[in-house]
C-alpha positions in Angstrom: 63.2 55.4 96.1 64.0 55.8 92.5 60.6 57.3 91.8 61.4 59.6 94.5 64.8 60.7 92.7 63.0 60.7 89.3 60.5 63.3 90.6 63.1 65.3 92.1 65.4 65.3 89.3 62.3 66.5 87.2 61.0 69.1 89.5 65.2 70.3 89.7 65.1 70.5 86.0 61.9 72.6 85.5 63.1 75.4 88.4 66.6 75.1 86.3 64.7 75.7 82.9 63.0 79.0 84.5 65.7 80.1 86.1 67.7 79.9 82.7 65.0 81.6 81.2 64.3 84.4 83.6 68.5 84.7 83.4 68.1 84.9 79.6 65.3 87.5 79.7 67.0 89.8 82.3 70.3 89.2 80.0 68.3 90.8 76.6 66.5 93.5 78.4 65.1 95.6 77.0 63.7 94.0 74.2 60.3 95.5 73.9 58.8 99.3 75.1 59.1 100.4 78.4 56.2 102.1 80.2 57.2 105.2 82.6 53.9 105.8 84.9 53.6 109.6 86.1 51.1 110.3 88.5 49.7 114.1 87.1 47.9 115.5 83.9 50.7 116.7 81.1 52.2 120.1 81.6 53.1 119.6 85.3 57.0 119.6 86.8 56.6 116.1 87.7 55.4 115.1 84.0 57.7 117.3 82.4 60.7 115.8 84.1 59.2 112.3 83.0 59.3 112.9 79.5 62.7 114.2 79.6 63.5 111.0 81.5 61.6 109.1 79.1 62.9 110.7 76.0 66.4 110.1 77.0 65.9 106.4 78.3 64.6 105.6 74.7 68.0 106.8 73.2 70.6 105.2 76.2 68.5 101.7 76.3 67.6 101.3 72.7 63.3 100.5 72.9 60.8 102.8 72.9 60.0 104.6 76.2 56.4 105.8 76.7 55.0 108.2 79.6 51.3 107.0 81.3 49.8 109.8 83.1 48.0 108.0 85.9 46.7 111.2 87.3 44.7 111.7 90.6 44.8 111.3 94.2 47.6 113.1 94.6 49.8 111.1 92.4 48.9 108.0 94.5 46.7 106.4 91.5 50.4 106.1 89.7 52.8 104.9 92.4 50.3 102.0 93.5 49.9 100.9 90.1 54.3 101.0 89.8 54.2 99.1 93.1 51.9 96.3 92.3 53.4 95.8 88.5 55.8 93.0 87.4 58.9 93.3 88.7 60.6 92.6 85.0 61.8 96.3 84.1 59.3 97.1 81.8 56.7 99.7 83.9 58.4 102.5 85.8 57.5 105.7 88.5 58.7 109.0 87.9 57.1 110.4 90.9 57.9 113.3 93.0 58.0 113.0 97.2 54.2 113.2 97.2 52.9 110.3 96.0 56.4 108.2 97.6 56.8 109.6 100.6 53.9 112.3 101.9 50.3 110.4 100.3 51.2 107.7 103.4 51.6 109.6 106.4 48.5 111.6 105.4 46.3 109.4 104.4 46.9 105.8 105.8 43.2 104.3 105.7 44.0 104.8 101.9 47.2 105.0 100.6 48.3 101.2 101.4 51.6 101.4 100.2 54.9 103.1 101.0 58.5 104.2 99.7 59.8 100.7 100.9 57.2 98.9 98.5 59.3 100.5 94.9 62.8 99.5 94.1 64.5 103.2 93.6 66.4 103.3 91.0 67.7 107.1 91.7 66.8 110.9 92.2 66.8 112.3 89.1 66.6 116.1 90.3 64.6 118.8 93.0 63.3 122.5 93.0 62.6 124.2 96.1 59.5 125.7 96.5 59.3 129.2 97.4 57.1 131.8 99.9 55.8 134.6 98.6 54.0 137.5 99.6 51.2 139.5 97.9 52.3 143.0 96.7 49.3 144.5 98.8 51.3 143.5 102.1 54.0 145.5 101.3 56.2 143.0 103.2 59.7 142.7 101.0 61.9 140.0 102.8 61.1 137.5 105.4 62.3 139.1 108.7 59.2 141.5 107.6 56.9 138.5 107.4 58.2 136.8 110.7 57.6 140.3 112.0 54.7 141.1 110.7 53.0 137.5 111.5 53.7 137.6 115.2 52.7 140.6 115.7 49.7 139.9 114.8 48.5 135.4 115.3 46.0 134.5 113.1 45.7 137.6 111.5 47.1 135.9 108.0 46.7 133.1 105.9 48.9 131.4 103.4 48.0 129.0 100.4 49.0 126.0 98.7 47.9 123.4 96.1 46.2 121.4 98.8 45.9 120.1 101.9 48.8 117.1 102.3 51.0 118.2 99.3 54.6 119.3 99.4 53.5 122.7 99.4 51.2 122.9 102.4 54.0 120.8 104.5 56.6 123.9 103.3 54.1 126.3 105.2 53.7 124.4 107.9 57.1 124.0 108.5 57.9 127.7 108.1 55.3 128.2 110.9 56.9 125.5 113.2 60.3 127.3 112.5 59.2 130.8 112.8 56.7 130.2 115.9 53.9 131.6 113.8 50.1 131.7 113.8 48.8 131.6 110.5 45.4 130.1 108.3 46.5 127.7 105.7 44.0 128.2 103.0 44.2 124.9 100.7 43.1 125.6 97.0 42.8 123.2 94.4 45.3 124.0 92.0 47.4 126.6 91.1 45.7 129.3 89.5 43.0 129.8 91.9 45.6 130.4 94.3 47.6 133.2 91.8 44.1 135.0 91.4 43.9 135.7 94.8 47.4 136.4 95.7 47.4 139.0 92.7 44.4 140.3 94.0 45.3 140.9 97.4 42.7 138.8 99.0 44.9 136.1 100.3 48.6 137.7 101.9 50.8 134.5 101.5 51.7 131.6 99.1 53.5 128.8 98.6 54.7 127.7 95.2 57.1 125.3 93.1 59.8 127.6 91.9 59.0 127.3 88.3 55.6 128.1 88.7 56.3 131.3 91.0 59.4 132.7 88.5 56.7 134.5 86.3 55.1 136.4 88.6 57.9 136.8 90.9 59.6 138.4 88.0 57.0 140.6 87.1 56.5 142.0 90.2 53.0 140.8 90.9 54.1 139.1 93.9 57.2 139.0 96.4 59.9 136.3 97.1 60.1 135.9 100.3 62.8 133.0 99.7 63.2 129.4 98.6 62.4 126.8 101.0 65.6 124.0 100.3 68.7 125.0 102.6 71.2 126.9 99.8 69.9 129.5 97.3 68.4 128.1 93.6 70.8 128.4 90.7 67.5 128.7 88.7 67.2 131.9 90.7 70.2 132.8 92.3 69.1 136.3 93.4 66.2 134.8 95.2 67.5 134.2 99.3 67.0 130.8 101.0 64.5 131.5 104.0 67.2 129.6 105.8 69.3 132.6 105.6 66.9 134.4 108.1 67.8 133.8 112.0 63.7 133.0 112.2 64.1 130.0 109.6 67.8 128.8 109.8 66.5 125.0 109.6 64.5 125.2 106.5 65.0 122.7 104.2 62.5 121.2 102.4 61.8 120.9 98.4 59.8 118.6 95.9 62.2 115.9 94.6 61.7 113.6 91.7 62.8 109.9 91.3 62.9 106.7 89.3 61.2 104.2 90.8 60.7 100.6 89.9 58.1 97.6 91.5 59.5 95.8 94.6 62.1 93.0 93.7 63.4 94.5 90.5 65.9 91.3 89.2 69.6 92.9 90.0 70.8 92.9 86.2 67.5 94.6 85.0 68.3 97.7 88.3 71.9 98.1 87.3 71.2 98.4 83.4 68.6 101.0 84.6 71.0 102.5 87.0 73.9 102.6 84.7 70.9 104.3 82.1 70.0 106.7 84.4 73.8 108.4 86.0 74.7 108.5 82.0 71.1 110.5 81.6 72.2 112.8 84.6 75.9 114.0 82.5 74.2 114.7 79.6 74.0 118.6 78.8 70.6 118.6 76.8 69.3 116.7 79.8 70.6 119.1 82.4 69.8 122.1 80.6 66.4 121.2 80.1 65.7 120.7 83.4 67.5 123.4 84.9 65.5 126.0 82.7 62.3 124.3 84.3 64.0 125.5 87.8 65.1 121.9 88.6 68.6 121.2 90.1 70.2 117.5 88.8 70.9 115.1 91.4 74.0 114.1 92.6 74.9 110.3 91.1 76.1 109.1 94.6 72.7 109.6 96.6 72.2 106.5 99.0 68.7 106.1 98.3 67.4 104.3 101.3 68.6 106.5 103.8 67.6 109.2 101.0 64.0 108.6 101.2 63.9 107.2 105.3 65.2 110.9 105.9 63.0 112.5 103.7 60.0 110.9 105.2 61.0 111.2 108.7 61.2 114.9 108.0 57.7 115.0 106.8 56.3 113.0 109.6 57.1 115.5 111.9 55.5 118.5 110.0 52.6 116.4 109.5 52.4 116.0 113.2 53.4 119.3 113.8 50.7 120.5 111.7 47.8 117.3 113.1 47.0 116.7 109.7 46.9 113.2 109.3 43.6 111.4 108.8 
């Protein structure tokens, strides 16, 4: 009997010894660099919004913050590598709603994990996308487009970065909304997708807002409208395609959050927390993004029911659209 007690006095004081020192380590973080995993090659929206992040984490938390582009598969290389890391603080997600939300409902043979498997920390900010239409259509707004499309079902086609990105589920949403026939023409990247549009071989695009401003500007192609519900202050002049009777339910934009492994220790999530709301008031921070066509967050979001909305919204273009694998 005594043994008995000996042994689980002993065992008692060893869980009491780690649990004093995982206490005492959650109590000094951070005490070394912090790693902030982004999913995309430099230059992108989504990895220019994580070193701002990054750069101003370093300055509220005191340690050196540094950005890890994980690039490929769609951002998904990143997030699983967040999701499977130690849940101490010390590796972080800045990832947009593709690789969190989308990457699963398209690909589910691959993409093992989903939003539940991060501990959010918060949105840090979105941009709408925006539809646009090749000068050589000569369509201006989109009750022309709606128009013009029905008139004519499978006539047109309209590209994106890819098939399963934010973009291509913007289109097919559109043509849910609008009733219309169209070809979505998946290109891999960007620019491949500008050449054509500027050349008049392709009628219709989808792009991020900040990628479409210079050539919207310059006339070489025409916004159509921004695909979140309420016009961008980035581009205030531009209409929301929700403003059309056609498209009054539009609402859809790429979103970027902080996002940390599964079972993030509560001390270590509200220090990050606290971090990230002071991050979101500071003017550099906000006029940096904002020139990138980003609007901040709101600090109150309820992220949960944040990302189970967002994702239910995508599930139902992606069946809309049958592109699942």
């Amino acid at each position: 009997m005594k043994r008995t007690l000996a042994i689980g006095a002993a065992a008692f004081s060893i869980i009491s010894v780690a649990q004093h020192h995982a206490s005492a380590q959650e109590a000094a973080y951070p005490n070394r660099p912090i790693t902030v995993l982004v999913g995309y090659p430099p230059g992108g929206s989504t990895d220019l919004t994580g070193r701002a992040v990054a750069d101003q984490l370093a300055h509220k938390l005191g340690v050196p913050v540094v950005v890890e582009n994980a690039s490929g598969a769609g951002g998904a290389i990143a997030a699983m590598k967040a999701s499977k890391a130690q849940p101490d603080g010390y590796t972080l997600l800045l990832g947009a709603n593709n690789e969190i939300a989308i990457n699963r409902l398209i690909t589910p043979a691959t993409v093992k994990y989903s939003y539940k498997d991060f501990t959010p920390i918060g949105l840090v900010a979105s941009q709408p996308m925006v539809l646009v239409a090749s000068a050589a259509t000569g369509v201006k707004n989109a009750e022309q487009f709606v128009s013009a499309v029905k008139a004519k079902p499978g006539r047109f086609s309209y590209g994106s970065s890819g098939v399963g990105t934010a973009l291509h589920l913007a289109g097919e949403m559109v043509k849910e909304q609008g009733g219309l026939f169209m070809t979505h023409i998946p290109y891999r990247g960007v620019a491949p997708l500008t050449n054509d549009l500027l050349g008049g071989t392709l009628e219709y695009g989808v792009f991020v807002l900040s990628s479409g401003l210079p050539h919207i500007r310059s006339g070489k192609v025409v916004a159509l409208g921004v695909t979140e519900k309420k016009r961008s202050p980035a581009a205030p002049d531009i209409p929301a395609l929700a403003e059309s009777a056609n498209l009054k339910d539009m609402d859809i934009g790429v979103w970027f959050a902080l996002m940390a492994p599964p079972k993030l220790p509560a001390p270590v999530l509200a220090r990050l927390r606290t971090a990230l709301n002071e991050i979101l008031k500071t003017a550099e921070f906000r006029k940096k993004l904002e020139e990138s066509g980003s609007t901040i967050a709101p600090l109150d979001v309820d992220m949960p029911r944040f990302l189970a909305d967002e994702t239910a919204k995508y599930q139902k273009v992606v069946d809309f659209a049958k592109i699942a694998e």
